[in-house]
DRENFIFI-872245 format. One record per residue (C-alpha): chain; residue in one letter; x, y, z. Coordinates in nm, 2 decimals. Example, Ala and Ser with C-alpha at 12.3 -4.5 7.8 and 13.67 -1.06 7.14 Angstrom:
BEGIN
<site mol="A" type="A" c1="1.23" c2="-0.45" c3="0.78"/>
<site mol="A" type="S" c1="1.37" c2="-0.11" c3="0.71"/>
END
This chain:
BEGIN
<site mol="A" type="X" c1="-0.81" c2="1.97" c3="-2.21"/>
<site mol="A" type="X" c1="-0.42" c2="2.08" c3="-2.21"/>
<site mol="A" type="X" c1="-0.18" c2="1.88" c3="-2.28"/>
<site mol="A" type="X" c1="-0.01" c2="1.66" c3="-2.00"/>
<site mol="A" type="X" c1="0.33" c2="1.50" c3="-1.95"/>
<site mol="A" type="X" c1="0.31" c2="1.14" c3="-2.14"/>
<site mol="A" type="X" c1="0.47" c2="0.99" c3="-1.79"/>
<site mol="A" type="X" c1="0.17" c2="1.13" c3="-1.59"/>
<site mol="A" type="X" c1="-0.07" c2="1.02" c3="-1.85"/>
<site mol="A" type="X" c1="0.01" c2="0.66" c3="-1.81"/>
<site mol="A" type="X" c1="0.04" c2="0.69" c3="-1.49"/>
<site mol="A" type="X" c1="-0.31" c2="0.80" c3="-1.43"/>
<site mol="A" type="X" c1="-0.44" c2="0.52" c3="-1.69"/>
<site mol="A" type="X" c1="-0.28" c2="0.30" c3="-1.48"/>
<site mol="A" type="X" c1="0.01" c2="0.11" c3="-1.65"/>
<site mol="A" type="X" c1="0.26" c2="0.20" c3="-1.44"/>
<site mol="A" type="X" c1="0.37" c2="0.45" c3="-1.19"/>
<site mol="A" type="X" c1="0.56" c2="0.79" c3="-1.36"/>
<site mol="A" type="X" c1="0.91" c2="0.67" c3="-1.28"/>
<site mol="A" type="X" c1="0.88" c2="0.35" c3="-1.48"/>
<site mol="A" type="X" c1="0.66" c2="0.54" c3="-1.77"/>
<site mol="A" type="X" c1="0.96" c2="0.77" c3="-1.81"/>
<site mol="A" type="X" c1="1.18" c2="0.44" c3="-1.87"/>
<site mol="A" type="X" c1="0.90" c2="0.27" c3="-2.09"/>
<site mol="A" type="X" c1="0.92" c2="0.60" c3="-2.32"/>
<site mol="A" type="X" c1="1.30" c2="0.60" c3="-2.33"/>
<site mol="A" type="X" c1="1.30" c2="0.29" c3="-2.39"/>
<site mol="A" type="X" c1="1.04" c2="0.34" c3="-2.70"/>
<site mol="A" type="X" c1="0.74" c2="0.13" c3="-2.56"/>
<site mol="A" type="X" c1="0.54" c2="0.44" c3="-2.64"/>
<site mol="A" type="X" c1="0.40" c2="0.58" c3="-2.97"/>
<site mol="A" type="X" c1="0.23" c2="0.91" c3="-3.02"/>
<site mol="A" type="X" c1="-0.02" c2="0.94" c3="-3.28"/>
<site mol="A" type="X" c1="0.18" c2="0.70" c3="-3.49"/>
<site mol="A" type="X" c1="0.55" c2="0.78" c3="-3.37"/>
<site mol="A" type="X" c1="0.75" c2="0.62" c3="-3.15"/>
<site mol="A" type="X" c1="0.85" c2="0.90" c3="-2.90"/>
<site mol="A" type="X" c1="1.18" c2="0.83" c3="-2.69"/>
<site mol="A" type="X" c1="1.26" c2="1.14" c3="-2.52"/>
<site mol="A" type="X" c1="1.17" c2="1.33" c3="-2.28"/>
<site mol="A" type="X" c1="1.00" c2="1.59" c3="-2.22"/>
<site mol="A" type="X" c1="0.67" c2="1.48" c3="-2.39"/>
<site mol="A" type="X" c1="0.34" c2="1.61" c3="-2.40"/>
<site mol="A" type="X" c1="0.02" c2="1.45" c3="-2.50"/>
<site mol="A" type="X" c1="-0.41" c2="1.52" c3="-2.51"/>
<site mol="A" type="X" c1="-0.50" c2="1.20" c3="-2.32"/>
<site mol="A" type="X" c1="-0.85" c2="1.30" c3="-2.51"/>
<site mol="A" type="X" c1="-0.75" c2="1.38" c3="-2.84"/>
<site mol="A" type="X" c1="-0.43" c2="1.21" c3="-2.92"/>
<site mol="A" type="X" c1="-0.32" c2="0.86" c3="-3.02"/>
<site mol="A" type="X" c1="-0.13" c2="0.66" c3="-2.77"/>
<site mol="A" type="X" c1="-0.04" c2="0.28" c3="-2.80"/>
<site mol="A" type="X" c1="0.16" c2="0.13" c3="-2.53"/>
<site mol="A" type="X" c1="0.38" c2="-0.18" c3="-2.68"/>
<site mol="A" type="X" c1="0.14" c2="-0.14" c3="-3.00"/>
<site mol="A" type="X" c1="-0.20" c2="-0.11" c3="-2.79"/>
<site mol="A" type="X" c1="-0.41" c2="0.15" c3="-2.75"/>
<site mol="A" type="X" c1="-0.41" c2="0.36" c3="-2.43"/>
<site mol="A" type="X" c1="-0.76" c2="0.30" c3="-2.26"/>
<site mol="A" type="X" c1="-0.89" c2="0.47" c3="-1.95"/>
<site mol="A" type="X" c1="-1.06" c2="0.25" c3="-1.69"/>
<site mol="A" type="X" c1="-1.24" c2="0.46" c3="-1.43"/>
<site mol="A" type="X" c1="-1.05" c2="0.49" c3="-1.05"/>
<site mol="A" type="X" c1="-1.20" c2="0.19" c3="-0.85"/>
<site mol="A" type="X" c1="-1.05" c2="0.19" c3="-0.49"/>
<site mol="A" type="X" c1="-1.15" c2="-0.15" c3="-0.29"/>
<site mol="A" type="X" c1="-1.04" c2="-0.24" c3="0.04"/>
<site mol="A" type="X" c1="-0.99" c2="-0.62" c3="0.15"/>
<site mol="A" type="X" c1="-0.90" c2="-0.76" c3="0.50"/>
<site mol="A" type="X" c1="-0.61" c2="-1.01" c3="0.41"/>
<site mol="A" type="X" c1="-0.62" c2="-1.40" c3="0.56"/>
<site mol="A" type="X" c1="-0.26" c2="-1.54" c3="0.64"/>
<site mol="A" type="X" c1="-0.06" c2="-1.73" c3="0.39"/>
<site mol="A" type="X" c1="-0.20" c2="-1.50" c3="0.12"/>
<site mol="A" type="X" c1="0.06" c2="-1.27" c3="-0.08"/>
<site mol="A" type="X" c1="0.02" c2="-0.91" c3="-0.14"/>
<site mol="A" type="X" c1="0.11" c2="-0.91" c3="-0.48"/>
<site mol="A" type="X" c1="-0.07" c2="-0.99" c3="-0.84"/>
<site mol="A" type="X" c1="0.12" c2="-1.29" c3="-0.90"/>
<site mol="A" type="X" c1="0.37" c2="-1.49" c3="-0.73"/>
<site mol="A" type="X" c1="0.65" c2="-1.71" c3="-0.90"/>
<site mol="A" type="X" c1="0.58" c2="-1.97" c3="-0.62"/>
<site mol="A" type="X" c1="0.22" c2="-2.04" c3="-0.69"/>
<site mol="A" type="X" c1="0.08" c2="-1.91" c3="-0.39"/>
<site mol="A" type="X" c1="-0.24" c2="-1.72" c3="-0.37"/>
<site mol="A" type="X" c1="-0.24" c2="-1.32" c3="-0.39"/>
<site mol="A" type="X" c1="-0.48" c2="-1.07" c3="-0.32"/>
<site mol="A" type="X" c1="-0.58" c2="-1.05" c3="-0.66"/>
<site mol="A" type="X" c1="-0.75" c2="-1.40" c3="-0.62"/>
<site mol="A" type="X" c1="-0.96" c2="-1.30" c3="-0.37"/>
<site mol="A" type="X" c1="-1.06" c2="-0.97" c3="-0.57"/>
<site mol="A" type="X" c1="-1.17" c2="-1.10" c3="-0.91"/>
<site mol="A" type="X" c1="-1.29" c2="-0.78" c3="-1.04"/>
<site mol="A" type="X" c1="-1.25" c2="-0.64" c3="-1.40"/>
<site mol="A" type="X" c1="-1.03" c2="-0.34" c3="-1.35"/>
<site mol="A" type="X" c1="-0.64" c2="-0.40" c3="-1.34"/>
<site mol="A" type="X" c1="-0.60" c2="-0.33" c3="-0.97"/>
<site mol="A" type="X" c1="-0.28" c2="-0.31" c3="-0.75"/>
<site mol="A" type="X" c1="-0.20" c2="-0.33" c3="-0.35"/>
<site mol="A" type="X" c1="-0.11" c2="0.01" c3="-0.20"/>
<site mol="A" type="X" c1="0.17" c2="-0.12" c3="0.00"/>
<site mol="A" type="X" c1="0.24" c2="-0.45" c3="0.17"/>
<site mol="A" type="X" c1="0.15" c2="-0.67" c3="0.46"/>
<site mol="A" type="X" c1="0.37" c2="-1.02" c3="0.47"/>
<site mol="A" type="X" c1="0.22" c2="-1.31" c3="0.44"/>
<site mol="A" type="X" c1="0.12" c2="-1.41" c3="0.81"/>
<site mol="A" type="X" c1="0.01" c2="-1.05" c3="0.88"/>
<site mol="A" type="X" c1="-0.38" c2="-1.02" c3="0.84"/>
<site mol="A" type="X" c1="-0.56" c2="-0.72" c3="0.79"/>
<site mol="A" type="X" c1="-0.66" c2="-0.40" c3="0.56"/>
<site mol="A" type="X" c1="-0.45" c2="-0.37" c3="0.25"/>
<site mol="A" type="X" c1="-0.59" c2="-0.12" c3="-0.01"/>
<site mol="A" type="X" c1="-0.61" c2="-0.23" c3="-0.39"/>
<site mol="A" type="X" c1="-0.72" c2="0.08" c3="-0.66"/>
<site mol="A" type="X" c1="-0.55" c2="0.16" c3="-1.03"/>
<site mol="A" type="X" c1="-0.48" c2="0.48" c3="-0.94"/>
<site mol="A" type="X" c1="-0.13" c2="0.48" c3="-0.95"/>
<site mol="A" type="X" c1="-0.13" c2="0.88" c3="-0.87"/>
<site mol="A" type="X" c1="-0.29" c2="0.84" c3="-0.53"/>
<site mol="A" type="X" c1="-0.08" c2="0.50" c3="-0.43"/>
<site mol="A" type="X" c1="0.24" c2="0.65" c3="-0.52"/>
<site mol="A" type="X" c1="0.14" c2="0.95" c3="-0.26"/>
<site mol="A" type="X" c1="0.01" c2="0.71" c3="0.03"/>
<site mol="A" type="X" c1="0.31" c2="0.51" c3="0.07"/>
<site mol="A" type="X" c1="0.55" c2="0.82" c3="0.04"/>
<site mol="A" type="X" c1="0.73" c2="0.89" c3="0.38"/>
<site mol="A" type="X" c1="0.64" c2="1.22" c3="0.30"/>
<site mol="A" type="X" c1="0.28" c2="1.20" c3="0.39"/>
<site mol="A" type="X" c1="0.30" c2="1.00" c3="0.68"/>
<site mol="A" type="X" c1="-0.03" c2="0.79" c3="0.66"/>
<site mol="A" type="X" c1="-0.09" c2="0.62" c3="1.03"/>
<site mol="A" type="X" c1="-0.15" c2="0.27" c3="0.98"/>
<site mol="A" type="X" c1="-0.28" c2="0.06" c3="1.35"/>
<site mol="A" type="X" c1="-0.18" c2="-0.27" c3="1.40"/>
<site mol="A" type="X" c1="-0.30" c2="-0.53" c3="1.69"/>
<site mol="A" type="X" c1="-0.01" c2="-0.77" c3="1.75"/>
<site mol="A" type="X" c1="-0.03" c2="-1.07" c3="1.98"/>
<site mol="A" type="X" c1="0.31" c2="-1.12" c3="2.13"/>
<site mol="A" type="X" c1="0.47" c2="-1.43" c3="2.37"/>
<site mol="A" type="X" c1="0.48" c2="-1.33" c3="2.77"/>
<site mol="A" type="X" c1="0.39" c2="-1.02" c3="2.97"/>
<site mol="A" type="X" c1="0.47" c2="-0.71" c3="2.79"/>
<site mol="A" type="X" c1="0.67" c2="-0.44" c3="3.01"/>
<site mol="A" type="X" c1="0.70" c2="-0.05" c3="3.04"/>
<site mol="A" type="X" c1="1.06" c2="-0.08" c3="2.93"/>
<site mol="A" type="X" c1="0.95" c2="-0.23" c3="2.63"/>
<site mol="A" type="X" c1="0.68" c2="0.01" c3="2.57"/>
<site mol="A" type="X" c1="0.89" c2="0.27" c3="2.60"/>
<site mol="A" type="X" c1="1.13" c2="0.17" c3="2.34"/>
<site mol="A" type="X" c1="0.86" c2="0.15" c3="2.08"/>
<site mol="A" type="X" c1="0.73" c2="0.48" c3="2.10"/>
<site mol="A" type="X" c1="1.08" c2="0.62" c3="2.13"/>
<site mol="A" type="X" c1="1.16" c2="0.43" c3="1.83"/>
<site mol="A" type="X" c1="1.39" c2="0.14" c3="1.76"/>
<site mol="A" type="X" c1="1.74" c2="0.11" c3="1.58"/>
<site mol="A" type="X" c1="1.70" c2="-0.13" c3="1.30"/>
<site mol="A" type="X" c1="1.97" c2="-0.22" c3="1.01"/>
<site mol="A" type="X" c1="1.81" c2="0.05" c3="0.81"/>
<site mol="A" type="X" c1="1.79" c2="0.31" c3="1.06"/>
<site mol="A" type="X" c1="1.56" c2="0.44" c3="1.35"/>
<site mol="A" type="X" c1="1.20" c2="0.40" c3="1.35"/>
<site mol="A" type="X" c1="0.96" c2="0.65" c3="1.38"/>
<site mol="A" type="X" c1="0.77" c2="0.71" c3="1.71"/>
<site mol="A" type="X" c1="0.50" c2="0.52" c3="1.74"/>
<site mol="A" type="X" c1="0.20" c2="0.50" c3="1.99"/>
<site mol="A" type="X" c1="0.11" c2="0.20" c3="2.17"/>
<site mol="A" type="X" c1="-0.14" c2="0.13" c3="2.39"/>
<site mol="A" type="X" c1="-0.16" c2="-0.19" c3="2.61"/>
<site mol="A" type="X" c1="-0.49" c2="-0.37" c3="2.54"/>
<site mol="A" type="X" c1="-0.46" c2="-0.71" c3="2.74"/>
<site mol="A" type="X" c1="-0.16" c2="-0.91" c3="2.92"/>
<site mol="A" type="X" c1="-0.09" c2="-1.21" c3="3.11"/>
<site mol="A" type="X" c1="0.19" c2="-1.43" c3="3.21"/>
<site mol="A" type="X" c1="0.15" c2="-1.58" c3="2.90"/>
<site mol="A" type="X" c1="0.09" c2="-1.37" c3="2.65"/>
<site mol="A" type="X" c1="-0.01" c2="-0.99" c3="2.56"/>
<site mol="A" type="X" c1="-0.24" c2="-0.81" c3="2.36"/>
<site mol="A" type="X" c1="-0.05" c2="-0.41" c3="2.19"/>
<site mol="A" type="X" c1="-0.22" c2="-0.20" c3="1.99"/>
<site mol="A" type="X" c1="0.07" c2="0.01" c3="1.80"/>
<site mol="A" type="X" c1="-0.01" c2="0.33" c3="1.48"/>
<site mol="A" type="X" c1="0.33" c2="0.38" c3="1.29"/>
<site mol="A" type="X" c1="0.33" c2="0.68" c3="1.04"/>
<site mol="A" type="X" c1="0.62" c2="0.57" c3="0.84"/>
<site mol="A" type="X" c1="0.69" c2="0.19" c3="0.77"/>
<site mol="A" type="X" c1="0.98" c2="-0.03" c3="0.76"/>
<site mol="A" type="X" c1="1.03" c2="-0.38" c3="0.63"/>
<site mol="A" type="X" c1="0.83" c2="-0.57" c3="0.90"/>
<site mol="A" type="X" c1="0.86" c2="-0.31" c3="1.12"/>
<site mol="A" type="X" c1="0.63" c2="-0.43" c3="1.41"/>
<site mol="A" type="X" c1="0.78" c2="-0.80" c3="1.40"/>
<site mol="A" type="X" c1="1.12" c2="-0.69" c3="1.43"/>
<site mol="A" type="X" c1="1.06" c2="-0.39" c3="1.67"/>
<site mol="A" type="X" c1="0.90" c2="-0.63" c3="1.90"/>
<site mol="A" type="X" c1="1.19" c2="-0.88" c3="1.88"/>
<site mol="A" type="X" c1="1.42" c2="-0.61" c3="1.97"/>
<site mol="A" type="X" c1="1.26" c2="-0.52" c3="2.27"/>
<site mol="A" type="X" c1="1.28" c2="-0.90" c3="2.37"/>
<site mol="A" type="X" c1="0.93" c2="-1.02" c3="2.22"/>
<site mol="A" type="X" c1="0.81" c2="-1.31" c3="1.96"/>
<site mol="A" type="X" c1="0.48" c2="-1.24" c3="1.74"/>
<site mol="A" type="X" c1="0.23" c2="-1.51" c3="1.75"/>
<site mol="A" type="X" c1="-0.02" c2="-1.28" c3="1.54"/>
<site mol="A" type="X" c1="0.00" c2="-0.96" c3="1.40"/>
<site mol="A" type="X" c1="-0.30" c2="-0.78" c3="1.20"/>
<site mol="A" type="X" c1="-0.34" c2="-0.40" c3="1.10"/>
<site mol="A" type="X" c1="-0.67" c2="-0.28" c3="1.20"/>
<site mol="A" type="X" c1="-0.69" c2="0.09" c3="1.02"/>
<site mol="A" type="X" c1="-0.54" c2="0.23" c3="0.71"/>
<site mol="A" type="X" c1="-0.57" c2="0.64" c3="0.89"/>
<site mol="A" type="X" c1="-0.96" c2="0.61" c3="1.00"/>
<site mol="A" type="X" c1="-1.04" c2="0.35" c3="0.77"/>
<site mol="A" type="X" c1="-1.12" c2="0.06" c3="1.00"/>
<site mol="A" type="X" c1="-1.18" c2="-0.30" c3="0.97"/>
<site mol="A" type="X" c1="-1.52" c2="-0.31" c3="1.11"/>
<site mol="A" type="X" c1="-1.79" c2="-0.49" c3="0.96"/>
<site mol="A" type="X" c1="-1.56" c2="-0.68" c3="0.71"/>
<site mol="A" type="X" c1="-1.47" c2="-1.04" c3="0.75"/>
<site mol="A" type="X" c1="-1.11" c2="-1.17" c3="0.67"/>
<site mol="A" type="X" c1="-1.11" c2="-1.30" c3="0.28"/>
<site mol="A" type="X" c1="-1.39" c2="-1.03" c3="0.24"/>
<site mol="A" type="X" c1="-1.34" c2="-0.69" c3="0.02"/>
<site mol="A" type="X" c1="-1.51" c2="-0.42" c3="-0.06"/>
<site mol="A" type="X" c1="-1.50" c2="-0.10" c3="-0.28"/>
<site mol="A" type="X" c1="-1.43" c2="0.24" c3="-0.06"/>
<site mol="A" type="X" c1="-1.71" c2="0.47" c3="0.01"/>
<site mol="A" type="X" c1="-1.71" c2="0.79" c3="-0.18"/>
<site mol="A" type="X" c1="-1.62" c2="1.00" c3="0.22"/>
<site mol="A" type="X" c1="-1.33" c2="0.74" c3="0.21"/>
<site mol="A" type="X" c1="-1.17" c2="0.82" c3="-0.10"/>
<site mol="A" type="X" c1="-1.19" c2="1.16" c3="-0.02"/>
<site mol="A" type="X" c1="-1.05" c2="1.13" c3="0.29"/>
<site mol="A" type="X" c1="-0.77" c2="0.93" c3="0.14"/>
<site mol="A" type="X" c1="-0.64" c2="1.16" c3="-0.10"/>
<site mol="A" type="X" c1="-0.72" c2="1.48" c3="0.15"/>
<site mol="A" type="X" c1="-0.39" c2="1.27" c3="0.32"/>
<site mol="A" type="X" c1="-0.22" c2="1.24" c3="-0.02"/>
<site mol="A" type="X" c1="-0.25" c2="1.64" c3="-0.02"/>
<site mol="A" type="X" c1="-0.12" c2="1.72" c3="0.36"/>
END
């Protein structure tokens, strides 16, 4: 095999992503075939040579992609300084995996976990625009104006959102039922677009990650991606 850059190595054995591997070599966390190395450009055989990280030896785990539909109250992160549960604890597999984005903690839905830092680095680029659909439950009768605004976009602190589409699946006097697909994410973008165009959140969950749906798996529940899905995935990471 030729050699690689050591950044994108790492990357692809999943310790980090290539940014922080290119800090974690100048920094001289990395030694190749018994040297520190603490420059950069580097080049390494991921088959042939020697690398330790922090003293350990580099070890390639296979890609596992898994896909898990996240209950409320639950945090999209591996650990959490406050106690509370993460993903992780609901997928208590043997690979080192990671969430591919984020959904707050009362949003409910599809959240992808995988070690392949390459491909999770790609899907929540701007760049590639991966449409994610979310169903969100919002106080009182929903209007045209309002609909309008979030397809147009909305002015938030950070700047404009994206157009979005939205599509009117229920409403009442009470309450209303909006399906909305955003290419390009914010902060809790549907939350606070909503509240700018006048209306509270009782219940927000994304439904698809592009046209990976939520169908057939119960909230709490994971499973790993079918072989069509992670092609389909990284045929996005490539558009």
């Amino acid at each position: 095999m030729a050699k690689q850059r050591l950044q994108k190595i790492l990357s692809e054995a999943g310790v980090t992503s290539r940014r922080k591997a290119e800090e974690m070599i100048l920094n001289g966390q990395i030694e190749l075939n018994g040297e520190i190395v603490d420059s950069l450009p580097v080049f390494a055989d991921p088959n042939n040579d020697d690398i330790r990280v922090n003293g350990r030896k580099l070890r390639f785990e296979p890609k596992v992609y898994y896909l898990l539909n996240k209950p409320r109250k639950v945090v999209s992160t591996s650990k959490d300084q406050m106690g509370r549960p993460t993903v992780r604890d609901l997928v208590p597999v043997k690979e080192r995996v990671f969430c591919v984005g984020r959904l707050d903690t009362e949003t409910t839905g599809l959240i992808i976990l995988t070690n392949d830092n390459d491909l999770a680095n790609k899907l929540t680029h701007p760049r590639y625009e991966v449409p994610k659909t979310y169903i969100a439950t919002v106080k009182g009768r929903i209007d045209s104006e309002a609909v309008e605004k979030l397809k147009k976009g909305v002015r938030l602190a950070e700047g404009r959102t994206g157009p979005a589409a939205v599509r009117i699946l229920r409403k009442s006097r009470d309450e209303s039922l909006i399906e909305i697909t955003i290419k390009r994410g914010m902060k809790r973008q549907i939350r606070r677009t909503l509240a700018k165009a006048g209306y509270t959140v009782k219940a927000l969950k994304r439904t698809k990650i592009g046209e990976i749906t939520d169908k057939g798996l119960g909230i709490g529940k994971f499973r790993l991606l079918t072989g069509k899905e992670v092609n389909y995935l990284k045929k996005l990471a490539k558009s």
